[in-house]
C-alpha positions as CSV (number, residue, x, y, z in Angstrom):
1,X,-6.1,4.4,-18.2
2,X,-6.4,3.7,-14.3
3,X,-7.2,0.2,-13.2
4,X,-8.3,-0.7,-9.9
5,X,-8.3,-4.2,-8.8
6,X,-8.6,-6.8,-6.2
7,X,-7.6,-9.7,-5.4
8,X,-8.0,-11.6,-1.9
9,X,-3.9,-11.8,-1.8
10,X,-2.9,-7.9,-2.4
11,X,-6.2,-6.3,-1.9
12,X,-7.5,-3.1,-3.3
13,X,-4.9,-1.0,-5.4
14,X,-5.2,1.5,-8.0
15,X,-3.2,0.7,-11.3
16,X,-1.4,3.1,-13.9
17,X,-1.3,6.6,-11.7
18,X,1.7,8.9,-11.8
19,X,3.0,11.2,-9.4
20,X,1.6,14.5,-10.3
21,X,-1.5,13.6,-12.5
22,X,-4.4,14.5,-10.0
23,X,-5.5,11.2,-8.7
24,X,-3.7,11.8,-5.4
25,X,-6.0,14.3,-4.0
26,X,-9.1,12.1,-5.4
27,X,-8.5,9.3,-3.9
28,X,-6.8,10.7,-0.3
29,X,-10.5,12.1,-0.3
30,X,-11.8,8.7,-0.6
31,X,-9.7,7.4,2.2
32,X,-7.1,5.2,-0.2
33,X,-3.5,5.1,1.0
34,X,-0.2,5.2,-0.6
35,X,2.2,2.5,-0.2
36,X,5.8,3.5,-0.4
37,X,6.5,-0.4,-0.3
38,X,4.4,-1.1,-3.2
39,X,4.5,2.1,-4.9
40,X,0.7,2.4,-5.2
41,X,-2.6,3.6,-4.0
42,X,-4.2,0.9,-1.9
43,X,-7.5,0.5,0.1
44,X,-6.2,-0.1,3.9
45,X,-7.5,-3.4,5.8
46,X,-8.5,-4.8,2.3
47,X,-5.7,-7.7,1.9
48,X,-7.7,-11.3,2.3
49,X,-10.9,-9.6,2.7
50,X,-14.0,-9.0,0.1
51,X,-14.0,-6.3,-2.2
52,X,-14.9,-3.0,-0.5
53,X,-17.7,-2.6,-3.1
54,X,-18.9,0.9,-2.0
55,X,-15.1,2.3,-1.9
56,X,-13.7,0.8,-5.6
57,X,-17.4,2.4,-6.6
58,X,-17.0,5.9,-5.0
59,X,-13.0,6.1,-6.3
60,X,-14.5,5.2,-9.6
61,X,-16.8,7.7,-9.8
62,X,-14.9,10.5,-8.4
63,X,-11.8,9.6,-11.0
64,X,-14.2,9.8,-14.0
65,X,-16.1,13.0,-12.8
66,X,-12.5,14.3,-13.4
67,X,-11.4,13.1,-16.5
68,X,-10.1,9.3,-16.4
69,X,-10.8,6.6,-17.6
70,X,-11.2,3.6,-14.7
71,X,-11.7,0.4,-15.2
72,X,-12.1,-2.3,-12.5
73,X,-10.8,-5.8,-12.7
74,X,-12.3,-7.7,-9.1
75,X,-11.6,-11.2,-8.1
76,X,-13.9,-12.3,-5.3
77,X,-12.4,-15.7,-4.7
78,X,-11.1,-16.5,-1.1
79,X,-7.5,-18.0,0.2
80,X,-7.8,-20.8,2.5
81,X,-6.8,-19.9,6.2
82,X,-3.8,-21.7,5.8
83,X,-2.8,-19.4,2.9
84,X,-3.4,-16.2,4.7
85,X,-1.5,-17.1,7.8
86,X,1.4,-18.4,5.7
87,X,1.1,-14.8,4.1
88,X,1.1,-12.9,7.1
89,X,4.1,-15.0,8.7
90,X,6.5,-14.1,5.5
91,X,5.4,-10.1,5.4
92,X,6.2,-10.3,9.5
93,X,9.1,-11.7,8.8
94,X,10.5,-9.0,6.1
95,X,9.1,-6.3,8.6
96,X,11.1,-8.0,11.5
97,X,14.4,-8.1,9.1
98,X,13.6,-4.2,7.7
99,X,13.5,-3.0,11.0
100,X,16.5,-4.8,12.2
101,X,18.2,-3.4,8.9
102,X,17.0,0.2,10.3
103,X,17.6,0.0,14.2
104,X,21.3,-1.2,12.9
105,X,21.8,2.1,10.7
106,X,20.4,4.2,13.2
107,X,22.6,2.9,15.9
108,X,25.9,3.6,13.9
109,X,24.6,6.9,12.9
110,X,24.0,7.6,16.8
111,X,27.6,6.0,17.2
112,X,29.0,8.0,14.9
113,X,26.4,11.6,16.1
114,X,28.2,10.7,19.7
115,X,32.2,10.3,17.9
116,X,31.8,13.5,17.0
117,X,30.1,15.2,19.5
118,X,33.1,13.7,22.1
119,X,35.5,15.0,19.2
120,X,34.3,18.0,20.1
């Protein structure tokens, strides 16, 4: 059973897919995304925004023309602005610290790629 559901907060994501079972081709067709992050197919630009009614209903009826069984679970209701800035702030600041995390490994790796190139 798939699930996809919305909520103002996460935004449009497909529930209960596994690597392998056919719904990635399906729903790369209908322009969903994967997030490696969040380990799951979501509809891009759809976080604090309105249900994308036309895309949940294409997805939808795509999957079942080939064999699943979808069902939707939609929660129009709104954040206040406050909210959704207070959101955005904390996922900027865990991008901000991930990328630190990487540009750190990726300088000792280019440390260490130089050690030995001198070595030799």
């Amino acid at each position: 059973m798939l699930t996809i559901t919305h909520t103002h907060e996460a935004g449009t994501m497909v529930e209960g897919t596994v690597r392998g079972d056919g719904t990635a081709e399906i729903l790369k067709a209908q322009r969903w995304r994967w997030g490696r992050s969040i380990a799951a197919w979501f509809v891009p630009q759809s976080r604090d925004r309105l249900p994308k009614w036309h895309t949940i209903n294409a997805a939808a009826t795509a999957l079942r023309a080939a064999g699943f069984e979808v069902a939707t679970e939609i929660d129009e209701a709104t954040r206040s602005t406050a909210e959704v800035e207070a959101g955005k702030i904390e996922r900027q600041e865990q991008r901000a610290g991930a990328l630190d995390s990487k540009a750190d490994r990726k300088a000792t790796a280019a440390d260490q790629a130089q050690a030995r190139a001198d070595r030799r």
